[in-house]
DSSP file (Angstrom, degrees, kcal/mol; ACC not computed):
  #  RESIDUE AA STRUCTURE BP1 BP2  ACC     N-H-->O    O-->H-N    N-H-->O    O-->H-N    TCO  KAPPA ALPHA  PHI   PSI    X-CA   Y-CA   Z-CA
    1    1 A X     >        0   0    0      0, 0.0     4,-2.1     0, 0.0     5,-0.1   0.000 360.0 360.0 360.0 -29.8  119.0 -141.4   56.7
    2    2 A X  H  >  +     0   0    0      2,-0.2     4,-0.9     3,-0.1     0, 0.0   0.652 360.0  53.3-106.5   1.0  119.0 -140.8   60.1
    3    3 A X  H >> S+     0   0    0      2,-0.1     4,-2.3     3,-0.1     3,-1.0   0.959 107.5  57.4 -41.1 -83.4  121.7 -138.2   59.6
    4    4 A X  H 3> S+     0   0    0      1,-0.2     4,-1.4     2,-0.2    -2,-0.2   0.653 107.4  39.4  18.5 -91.5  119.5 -136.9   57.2
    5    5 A X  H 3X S+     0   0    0     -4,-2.1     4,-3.9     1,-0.2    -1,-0.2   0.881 117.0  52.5 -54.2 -48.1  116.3 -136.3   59.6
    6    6 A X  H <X S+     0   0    0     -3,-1.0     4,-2.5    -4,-0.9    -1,-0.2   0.891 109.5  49.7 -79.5 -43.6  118.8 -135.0   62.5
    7    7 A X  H  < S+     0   0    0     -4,-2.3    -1,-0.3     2,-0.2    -2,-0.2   0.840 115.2  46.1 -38.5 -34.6  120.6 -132.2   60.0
    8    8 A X  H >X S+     0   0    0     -4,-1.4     3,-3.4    -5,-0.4     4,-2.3   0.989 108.2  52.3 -82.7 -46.5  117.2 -131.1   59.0
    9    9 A X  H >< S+     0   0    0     -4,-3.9     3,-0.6     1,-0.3     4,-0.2   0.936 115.0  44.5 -47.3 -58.1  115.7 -130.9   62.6
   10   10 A X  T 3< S+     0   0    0     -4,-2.5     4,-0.3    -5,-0.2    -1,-0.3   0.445 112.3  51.5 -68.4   7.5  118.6 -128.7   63.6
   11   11 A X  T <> S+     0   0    0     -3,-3.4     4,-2.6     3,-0.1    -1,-0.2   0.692 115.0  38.6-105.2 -34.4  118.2 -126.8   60.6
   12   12 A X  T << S+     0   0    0     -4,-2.3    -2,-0.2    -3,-0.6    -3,-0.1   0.135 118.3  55.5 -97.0   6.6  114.1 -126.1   61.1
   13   13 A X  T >> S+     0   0    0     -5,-0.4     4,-1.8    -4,-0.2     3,-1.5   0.608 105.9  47.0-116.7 -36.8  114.9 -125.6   64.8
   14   14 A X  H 3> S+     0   0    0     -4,-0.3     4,-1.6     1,-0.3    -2,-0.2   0.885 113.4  45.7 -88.2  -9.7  117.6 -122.9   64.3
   15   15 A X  H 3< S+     0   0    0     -4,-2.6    -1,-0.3     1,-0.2    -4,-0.1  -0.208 108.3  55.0-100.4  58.3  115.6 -120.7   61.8
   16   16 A X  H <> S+     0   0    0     -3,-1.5     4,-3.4     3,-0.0    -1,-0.2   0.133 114.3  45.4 -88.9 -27.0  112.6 -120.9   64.0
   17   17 A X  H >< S+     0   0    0     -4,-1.8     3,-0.6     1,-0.2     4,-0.5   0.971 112.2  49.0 -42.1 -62.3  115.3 -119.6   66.6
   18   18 A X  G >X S+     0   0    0     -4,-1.6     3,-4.0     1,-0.3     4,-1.5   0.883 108.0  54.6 -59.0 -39.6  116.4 -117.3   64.5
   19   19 A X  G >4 S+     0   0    0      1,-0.3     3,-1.5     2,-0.2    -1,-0.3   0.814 107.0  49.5 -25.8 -58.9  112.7 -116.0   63.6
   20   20 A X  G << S+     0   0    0     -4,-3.4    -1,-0.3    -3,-0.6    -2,-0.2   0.487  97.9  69.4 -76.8  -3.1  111.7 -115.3   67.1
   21   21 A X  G <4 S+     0   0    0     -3,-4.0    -1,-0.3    -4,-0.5    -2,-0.2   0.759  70.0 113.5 -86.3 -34.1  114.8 -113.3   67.7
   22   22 A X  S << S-     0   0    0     -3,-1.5     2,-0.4    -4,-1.5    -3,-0.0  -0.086  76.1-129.0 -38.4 131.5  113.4 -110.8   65.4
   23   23 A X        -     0   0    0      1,-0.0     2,-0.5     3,-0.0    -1,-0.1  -0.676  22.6-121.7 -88.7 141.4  112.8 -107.8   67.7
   24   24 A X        -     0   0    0     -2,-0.4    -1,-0.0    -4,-0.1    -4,-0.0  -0.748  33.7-113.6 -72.7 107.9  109.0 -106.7   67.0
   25   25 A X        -     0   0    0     -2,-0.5     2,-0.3     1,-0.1    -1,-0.1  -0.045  36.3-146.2 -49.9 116.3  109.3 -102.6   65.7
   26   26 A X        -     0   0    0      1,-0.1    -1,-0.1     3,-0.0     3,-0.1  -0.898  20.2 -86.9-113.4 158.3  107.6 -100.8   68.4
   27   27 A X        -     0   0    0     -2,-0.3     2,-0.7     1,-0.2    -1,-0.1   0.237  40.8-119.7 -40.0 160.8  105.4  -97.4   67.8
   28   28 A X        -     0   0    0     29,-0.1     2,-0.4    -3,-0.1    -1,-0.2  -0.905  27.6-148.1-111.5 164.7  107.1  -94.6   67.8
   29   29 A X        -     0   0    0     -2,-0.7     2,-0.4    -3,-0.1    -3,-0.0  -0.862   1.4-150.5-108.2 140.5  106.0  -92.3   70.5
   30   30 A X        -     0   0    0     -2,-0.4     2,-0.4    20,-0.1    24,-0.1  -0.816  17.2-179.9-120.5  89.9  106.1  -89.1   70.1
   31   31 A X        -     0   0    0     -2,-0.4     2,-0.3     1,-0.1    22,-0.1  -0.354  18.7-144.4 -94.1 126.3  106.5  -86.8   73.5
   32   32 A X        -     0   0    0     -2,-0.4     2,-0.2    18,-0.1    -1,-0.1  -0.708  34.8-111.0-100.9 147.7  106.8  -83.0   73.7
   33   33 A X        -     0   0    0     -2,-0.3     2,-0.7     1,-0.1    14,-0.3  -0.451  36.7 -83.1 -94.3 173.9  109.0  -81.9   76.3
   34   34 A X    >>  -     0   0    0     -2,-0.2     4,-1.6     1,-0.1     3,-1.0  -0.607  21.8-139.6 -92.0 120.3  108.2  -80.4   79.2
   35   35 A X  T 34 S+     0   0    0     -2,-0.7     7,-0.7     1,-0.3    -1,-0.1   0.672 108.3  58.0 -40.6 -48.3  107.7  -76.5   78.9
   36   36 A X  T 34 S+     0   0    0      1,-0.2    -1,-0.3     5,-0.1     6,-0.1   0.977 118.5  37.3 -61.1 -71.7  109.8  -76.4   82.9
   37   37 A X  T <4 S+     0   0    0     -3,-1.0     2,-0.5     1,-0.1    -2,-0.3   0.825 111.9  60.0 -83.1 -47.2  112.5  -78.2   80.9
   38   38 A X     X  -     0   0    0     -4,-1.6     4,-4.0     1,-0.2    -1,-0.1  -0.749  50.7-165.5 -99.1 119.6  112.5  -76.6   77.3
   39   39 A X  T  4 S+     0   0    0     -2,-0.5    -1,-0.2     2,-0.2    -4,-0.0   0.904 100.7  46.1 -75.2 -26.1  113.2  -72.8   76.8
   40   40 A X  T >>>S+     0   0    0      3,-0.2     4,-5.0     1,-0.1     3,-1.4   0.926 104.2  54.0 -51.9 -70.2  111.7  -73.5   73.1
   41   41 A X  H 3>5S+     0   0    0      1,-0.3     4,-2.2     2,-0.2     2,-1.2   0.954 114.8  50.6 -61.1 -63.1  108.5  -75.7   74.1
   42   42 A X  H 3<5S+     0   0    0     -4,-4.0    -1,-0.3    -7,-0.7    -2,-0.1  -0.393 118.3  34.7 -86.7  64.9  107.6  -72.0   76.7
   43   43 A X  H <45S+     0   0    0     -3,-1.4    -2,-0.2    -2,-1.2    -3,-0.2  -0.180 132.9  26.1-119.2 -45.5  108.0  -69.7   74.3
   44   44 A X  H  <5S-     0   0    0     -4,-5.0    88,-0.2     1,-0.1    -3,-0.2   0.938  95.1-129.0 -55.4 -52.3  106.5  -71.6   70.8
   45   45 A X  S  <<S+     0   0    0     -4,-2.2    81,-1.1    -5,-0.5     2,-0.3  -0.013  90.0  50.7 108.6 -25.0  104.1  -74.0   72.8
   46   46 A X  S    S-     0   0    0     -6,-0.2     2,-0.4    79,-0.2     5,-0.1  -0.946  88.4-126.4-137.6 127.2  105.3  -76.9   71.2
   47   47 A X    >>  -     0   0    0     -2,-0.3     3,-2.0   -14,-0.3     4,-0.7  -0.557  25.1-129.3 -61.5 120.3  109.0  -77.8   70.8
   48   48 A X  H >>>S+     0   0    0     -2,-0.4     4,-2.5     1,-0.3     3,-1.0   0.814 102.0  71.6 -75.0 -22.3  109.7  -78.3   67.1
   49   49 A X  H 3>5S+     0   0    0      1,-0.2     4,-1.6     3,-0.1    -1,-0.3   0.937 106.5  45.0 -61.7 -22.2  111.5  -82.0   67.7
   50   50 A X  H <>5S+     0   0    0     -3,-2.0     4,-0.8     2,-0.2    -2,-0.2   0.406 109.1  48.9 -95.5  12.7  107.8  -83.2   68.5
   51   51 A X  H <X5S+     0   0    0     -3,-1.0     4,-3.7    -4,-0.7     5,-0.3   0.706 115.3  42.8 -80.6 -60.8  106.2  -81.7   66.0
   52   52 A X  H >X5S+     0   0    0     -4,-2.5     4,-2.8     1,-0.2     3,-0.6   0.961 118.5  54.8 -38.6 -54.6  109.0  -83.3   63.3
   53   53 A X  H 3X<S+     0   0    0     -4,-1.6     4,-2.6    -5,-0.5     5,-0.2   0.841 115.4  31.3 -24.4 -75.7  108.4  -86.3   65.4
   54   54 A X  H 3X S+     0   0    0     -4,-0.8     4,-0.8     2,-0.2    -1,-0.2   0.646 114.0  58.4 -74.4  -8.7  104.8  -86.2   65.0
   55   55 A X  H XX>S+     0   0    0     -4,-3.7     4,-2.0    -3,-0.6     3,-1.4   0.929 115.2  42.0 -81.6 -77.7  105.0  -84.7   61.2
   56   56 A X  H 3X5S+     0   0    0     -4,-2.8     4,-0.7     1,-0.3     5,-0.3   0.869 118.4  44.8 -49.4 -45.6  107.5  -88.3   60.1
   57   57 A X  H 3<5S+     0   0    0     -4,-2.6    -1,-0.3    -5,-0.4    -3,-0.2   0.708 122.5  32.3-103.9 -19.9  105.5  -90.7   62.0
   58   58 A X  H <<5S+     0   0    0     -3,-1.4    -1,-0.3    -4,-0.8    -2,-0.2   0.730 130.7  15.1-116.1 -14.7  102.0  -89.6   61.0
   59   59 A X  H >X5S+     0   0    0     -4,-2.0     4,-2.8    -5,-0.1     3,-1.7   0.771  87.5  89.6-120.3 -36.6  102.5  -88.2   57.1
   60   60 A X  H 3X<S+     0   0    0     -5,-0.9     4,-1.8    -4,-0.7     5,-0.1   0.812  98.2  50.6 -56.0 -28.1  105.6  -89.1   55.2
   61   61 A X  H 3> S+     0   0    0     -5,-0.3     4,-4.1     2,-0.2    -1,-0.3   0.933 121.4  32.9 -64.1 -47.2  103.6  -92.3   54.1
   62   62 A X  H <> S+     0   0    0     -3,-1.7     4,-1.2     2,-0.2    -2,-0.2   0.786 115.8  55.1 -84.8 -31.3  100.6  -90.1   52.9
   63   63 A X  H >X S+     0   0    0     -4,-2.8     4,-1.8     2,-0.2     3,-1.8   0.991 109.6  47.8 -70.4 -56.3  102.5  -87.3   52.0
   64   64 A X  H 3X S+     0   0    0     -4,-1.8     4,-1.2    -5,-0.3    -2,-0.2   0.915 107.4  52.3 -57.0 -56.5  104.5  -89.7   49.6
   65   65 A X  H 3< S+     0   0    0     -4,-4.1    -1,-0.3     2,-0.2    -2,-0.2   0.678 106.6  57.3 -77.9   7.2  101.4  -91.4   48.0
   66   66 A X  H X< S+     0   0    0     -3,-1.8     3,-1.1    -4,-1.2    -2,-0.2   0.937 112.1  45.0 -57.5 -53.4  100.1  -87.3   47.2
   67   67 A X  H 3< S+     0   0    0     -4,-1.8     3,-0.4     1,-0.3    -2,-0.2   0.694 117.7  41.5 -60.7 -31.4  103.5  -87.2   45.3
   68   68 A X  T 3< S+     0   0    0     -4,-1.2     3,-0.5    -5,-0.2    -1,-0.3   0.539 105.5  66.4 -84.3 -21.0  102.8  -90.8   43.7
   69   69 A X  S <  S+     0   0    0     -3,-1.1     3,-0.4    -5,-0.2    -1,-0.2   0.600  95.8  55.7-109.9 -34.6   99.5  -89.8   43.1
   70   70 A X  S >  S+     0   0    0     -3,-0.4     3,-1.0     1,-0.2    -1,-0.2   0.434  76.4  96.2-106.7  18.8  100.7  -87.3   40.8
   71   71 A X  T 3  S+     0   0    0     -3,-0.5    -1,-0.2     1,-0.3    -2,-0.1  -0.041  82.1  51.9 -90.4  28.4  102.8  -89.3   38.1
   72   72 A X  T 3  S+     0   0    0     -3,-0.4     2,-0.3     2,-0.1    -1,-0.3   0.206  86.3 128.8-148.6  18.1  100.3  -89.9   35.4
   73   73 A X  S X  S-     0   0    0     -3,-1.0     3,-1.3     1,-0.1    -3,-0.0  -0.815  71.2-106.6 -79.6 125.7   99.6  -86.2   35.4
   74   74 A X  T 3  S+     0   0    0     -2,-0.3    -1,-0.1     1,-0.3     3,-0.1   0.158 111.4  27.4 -41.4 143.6   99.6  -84.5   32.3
   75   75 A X  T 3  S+     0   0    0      1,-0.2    -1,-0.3    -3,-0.1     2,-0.3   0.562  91.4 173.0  78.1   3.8  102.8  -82.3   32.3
   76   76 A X    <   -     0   0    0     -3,-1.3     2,-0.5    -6,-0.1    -1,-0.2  -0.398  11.5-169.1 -27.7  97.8  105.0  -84.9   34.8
   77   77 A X        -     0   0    0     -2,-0.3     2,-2.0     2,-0.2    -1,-0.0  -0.750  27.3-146.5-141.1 143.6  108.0  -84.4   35.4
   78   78 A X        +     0   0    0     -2,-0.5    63,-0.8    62,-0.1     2,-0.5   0.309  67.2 110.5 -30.7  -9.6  110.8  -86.6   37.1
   79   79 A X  S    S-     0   0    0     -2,-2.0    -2,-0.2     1,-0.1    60,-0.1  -0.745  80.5 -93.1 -88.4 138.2  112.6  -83.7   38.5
   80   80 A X        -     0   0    0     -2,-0.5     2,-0.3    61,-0.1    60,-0.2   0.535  35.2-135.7 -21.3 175.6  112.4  -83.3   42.3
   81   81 A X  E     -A  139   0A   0     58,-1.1    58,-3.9    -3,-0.1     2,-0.3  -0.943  10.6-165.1-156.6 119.4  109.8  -81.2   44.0
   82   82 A X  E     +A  138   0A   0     -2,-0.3    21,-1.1    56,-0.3     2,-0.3  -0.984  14.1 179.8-128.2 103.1  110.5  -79.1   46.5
   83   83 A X  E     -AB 137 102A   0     54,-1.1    54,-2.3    -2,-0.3     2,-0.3  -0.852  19.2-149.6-133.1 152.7  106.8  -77.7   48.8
   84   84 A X  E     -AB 136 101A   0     17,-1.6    17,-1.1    -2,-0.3     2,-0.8  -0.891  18.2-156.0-101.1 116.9  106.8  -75.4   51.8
   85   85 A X  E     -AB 135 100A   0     50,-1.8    50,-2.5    -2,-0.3     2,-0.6  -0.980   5.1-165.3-108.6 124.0  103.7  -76.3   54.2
   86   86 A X  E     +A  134   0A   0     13,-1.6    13,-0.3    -2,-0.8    48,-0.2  -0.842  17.4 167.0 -82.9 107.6  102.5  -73.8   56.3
   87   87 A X  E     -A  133   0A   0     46,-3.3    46,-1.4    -2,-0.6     2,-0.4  -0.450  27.6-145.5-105.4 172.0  100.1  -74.9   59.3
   88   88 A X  E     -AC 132  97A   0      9,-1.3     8,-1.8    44,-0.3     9,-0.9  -0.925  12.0-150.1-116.9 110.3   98.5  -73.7   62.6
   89   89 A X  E     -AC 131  95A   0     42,-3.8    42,-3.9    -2,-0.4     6,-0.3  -0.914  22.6-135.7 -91.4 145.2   98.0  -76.0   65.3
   90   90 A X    >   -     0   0    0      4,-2.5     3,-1.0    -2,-0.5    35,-0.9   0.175  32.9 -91.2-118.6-179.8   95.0  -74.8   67.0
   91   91 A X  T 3  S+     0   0    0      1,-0.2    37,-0.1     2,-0.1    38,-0.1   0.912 129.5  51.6 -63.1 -22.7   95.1  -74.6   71.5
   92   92 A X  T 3  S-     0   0    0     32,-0.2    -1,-0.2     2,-0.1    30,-0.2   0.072 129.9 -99.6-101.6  28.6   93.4  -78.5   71.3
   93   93 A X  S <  S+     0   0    0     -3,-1.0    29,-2.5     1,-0.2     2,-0.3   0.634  75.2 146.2  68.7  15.0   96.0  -79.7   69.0
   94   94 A X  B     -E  121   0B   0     27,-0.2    -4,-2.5     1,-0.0     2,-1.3  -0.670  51.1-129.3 -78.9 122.0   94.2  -79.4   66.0
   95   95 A X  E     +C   89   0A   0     25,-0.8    -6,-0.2    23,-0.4     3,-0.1  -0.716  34.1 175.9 -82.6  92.8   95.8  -78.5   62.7
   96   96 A X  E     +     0   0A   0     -8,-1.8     2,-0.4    -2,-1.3    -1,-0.1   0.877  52.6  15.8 -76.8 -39.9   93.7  -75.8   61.6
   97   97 A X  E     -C   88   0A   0     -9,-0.9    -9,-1.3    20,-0.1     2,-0.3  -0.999  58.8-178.1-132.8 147.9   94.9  -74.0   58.3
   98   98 A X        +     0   0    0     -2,-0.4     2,-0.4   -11,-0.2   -11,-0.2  -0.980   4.8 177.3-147.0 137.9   97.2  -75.6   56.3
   99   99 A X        -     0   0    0     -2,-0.3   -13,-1.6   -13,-0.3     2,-0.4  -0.905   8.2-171.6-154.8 104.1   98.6  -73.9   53.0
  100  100 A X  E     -B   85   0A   0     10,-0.7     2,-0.3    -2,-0.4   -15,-0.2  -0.782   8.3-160.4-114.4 160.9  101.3  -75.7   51.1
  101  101 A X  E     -B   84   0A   0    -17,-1.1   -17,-1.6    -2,-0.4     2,-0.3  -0.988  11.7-149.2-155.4 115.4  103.0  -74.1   48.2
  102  102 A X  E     -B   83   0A   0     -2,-0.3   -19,-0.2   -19,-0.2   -18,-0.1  -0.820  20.5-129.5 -89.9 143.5  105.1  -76.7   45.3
  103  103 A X  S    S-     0   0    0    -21,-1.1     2,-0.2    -2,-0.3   -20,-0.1   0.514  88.1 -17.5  44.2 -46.7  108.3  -75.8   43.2
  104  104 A X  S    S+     0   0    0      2,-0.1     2,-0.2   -22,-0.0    -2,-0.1  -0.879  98.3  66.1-168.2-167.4  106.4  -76.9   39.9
  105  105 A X  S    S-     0   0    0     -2,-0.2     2,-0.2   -30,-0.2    -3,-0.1  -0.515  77.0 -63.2  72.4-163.9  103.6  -78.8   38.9
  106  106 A X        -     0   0    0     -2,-0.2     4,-0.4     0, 0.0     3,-0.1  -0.593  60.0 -76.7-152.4 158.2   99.7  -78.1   39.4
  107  107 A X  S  > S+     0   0    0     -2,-0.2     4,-1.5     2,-0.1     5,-0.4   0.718 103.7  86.4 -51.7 -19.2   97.5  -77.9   42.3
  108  108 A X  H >> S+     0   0    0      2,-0.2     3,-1.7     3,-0.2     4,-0.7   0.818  88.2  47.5 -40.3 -98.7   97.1  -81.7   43.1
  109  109 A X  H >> S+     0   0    0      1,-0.3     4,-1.7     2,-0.2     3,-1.3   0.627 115.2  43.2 -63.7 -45.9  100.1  -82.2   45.2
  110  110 A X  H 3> S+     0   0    0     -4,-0.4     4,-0.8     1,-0.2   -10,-0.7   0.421 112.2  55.9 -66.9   0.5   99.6  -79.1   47.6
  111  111 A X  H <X S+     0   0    0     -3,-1.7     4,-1.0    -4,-1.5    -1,-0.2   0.644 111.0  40.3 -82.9 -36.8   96.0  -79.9   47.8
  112  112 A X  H << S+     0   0    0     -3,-1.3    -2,-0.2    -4,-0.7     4,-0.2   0.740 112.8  63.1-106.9 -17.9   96.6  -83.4   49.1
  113  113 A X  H  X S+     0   0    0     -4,-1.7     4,-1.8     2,-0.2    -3,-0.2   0.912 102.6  47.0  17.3 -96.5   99.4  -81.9   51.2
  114  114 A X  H >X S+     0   0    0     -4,-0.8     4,-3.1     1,-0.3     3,-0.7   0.980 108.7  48.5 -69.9 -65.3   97.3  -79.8   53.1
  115  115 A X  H 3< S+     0   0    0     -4,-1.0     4,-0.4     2,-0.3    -1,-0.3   0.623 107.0  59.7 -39.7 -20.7   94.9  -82.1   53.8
  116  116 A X  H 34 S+     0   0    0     -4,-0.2     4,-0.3     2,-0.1    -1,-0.2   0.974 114.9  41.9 -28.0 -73.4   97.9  -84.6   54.9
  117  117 A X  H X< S+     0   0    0     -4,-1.8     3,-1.3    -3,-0.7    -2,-0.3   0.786 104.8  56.5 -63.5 -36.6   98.6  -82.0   57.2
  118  118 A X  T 3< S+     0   0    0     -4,-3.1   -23,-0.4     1,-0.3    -1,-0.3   0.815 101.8  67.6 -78.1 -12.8   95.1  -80.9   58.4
  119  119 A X  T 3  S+     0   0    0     -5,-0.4    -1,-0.3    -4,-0.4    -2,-0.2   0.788  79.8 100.3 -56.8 -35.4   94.9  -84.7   59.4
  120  120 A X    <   -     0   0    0     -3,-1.3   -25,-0.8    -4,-0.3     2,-0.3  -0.206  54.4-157.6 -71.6 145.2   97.6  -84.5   62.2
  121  121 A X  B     +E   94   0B   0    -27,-0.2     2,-0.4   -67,-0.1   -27,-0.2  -0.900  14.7 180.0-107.7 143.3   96.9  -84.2   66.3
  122  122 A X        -     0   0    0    -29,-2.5     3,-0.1    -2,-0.3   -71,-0.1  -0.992  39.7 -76.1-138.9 152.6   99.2  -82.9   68.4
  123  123 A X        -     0   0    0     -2,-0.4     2,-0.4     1,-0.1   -30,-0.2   0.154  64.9 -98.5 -36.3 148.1   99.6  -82.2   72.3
  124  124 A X        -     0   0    0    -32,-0.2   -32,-0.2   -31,-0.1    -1,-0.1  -0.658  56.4-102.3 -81.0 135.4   97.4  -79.0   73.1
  125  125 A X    >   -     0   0    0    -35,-0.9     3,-0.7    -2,-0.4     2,-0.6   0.089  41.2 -95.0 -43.4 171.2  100.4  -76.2   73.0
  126  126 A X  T 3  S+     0   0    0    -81,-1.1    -1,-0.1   -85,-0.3   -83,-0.1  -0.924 106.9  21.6 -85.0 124.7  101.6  -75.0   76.2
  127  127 A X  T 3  S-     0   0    0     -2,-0.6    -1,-0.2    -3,-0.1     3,-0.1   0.563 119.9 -84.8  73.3  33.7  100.2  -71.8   77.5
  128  128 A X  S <  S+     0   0    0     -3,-0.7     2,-0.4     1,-0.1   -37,-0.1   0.918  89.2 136.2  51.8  80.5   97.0  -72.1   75.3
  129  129 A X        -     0   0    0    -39,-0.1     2,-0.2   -38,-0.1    -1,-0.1  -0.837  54.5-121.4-160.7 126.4   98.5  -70.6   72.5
  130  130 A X        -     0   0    0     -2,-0.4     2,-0.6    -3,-0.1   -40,-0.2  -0.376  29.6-137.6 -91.4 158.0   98.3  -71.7   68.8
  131  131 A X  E     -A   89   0A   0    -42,-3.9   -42,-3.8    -2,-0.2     2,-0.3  -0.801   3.6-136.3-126.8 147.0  101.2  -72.4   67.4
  132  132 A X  E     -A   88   0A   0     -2,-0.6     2,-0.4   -88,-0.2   -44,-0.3  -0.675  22.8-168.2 -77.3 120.8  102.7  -71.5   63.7
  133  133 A X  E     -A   87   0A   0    -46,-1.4   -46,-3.3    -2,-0.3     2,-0.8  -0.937  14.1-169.2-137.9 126.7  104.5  -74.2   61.9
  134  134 A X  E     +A   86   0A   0     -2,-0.4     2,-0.5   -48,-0.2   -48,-0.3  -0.801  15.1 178.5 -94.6  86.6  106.7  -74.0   58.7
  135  135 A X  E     -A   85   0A   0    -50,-2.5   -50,-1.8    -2,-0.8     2,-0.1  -0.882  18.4-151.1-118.7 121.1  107.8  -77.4   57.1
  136  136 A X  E     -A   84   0A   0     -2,-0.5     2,-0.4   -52,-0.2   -52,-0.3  -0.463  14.6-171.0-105.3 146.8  109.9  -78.1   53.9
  137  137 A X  E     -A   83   0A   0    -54,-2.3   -54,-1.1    -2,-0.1     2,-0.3  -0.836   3.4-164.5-111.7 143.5  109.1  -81.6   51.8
  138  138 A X  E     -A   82   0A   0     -2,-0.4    12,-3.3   -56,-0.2   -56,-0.3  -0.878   6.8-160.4-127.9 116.5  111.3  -82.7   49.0
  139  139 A X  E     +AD  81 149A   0    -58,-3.9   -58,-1.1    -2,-0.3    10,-0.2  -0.510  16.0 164.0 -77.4 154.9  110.1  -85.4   46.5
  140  140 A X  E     - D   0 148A   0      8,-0.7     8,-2.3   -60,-0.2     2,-0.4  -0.891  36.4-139.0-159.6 145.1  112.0  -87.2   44.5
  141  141 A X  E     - D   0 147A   0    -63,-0.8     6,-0.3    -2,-0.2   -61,-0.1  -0.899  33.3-157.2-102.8 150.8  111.7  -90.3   42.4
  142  142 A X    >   -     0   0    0      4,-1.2     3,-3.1    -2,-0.4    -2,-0.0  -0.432  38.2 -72.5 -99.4-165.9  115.1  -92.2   43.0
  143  143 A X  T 3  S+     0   0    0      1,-0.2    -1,-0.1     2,-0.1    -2,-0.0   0.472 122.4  59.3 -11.9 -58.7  116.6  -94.8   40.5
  144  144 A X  T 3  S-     0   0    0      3,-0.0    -1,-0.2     1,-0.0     3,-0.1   0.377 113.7-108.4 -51.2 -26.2  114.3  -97.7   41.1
  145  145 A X  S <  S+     0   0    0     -3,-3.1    -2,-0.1     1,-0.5    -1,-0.0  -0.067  85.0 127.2  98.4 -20.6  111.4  -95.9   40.1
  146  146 A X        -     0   0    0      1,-0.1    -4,-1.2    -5,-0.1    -1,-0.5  -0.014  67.0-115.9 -59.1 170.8  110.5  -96.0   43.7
  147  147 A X  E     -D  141   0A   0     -6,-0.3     2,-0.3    -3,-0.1    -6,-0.2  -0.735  24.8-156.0-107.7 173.6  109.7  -92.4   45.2
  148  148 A X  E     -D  140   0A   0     -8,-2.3    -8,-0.7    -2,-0.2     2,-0.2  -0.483   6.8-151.9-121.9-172.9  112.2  -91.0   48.1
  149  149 A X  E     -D  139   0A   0     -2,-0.3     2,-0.7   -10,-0.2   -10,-0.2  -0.784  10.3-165.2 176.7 103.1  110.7  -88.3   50.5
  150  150 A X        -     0   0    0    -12,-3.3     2,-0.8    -2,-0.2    -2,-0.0  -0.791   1.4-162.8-127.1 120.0  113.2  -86.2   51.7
  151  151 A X        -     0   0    0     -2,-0.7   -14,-0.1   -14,-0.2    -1,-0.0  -0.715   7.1-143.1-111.6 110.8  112.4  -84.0   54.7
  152  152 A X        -     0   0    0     -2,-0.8     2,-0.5     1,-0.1    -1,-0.1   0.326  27.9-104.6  17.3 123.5  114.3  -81.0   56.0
  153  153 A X              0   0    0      1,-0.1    -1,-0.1   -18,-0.0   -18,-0.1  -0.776 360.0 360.0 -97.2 117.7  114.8  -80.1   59.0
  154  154 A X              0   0    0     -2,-0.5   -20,-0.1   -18,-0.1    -1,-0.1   0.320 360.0 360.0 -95.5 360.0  112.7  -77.5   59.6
């Protein structure tokens, strides 16, 4: 018995170990490089790895349930989807127009798109200058039934 107790206590003591070992997912941060440093970031205003940056970390979730959003609409169907977004981010980091354009299907998913999109902040550009931005989505639903999101690089 008193095997027993001493197996179980080393058993409830190493997965609490293991538990705490988990490392906790920290944000990600998303940093535009420094204009001095990037020939891209002074001439665009923004370097496009911190826009993708900030385009994955702030939409693919919302962008994915637009796409999800549209699977009990009339005329559905399971083959990918392929949208173009076209944005402005404004001097204050503002996404001002945004105009997204689908492969098939109906106005729903590029409607809920753009408004994805017009949701996003981003560093004000460098040299006061609004900056143009071109970004490819692909939908998909895979196997599972789950949907996939697969983005470009743009």
């Amino acid at each position: 018995m008193k095997f027993l107790f001493l197996l179980l206590a080393v058993s409830v003591a190493a997965l609490a170990s293991s538990c705490s070992s988990v490392p906790k997912q920290e944000p990600v941060v998303c940093v535009p490089e420094d204009p001095a440093k990037s020939e891209a970031a002074e001439r665009d205003g923004l370097d496009r790895n911190y826009i993708a940056c900030v385009i994955e970390r702030d939409s693919i979730g919302k962008a994915r349930a637009c796409y999800e959003s549209t699977f009990t609409d009339p005329g559905y169907t399971v083959e990918p989807i392929r949208t173009m977004t076209k944005f402005q981010i404004d001097v204050d980091g503002h996404v001002t127009k945004a105009e997204t354009v689908a492969s098939r299907g109906g106005d729903k998913l590029p409607k809920c798109v753009n408004e994805v999109m017009k949701s996003l902040s981003f560093a004000k550009p460098f040299g006061n200058v609004p900056v143009k931005v071109s970004y490819p989505f692909m939908f998909k639903r895979s196997n599972t039934g789950s949907t996939e999101s697969i983005f470009d690089n743009f």
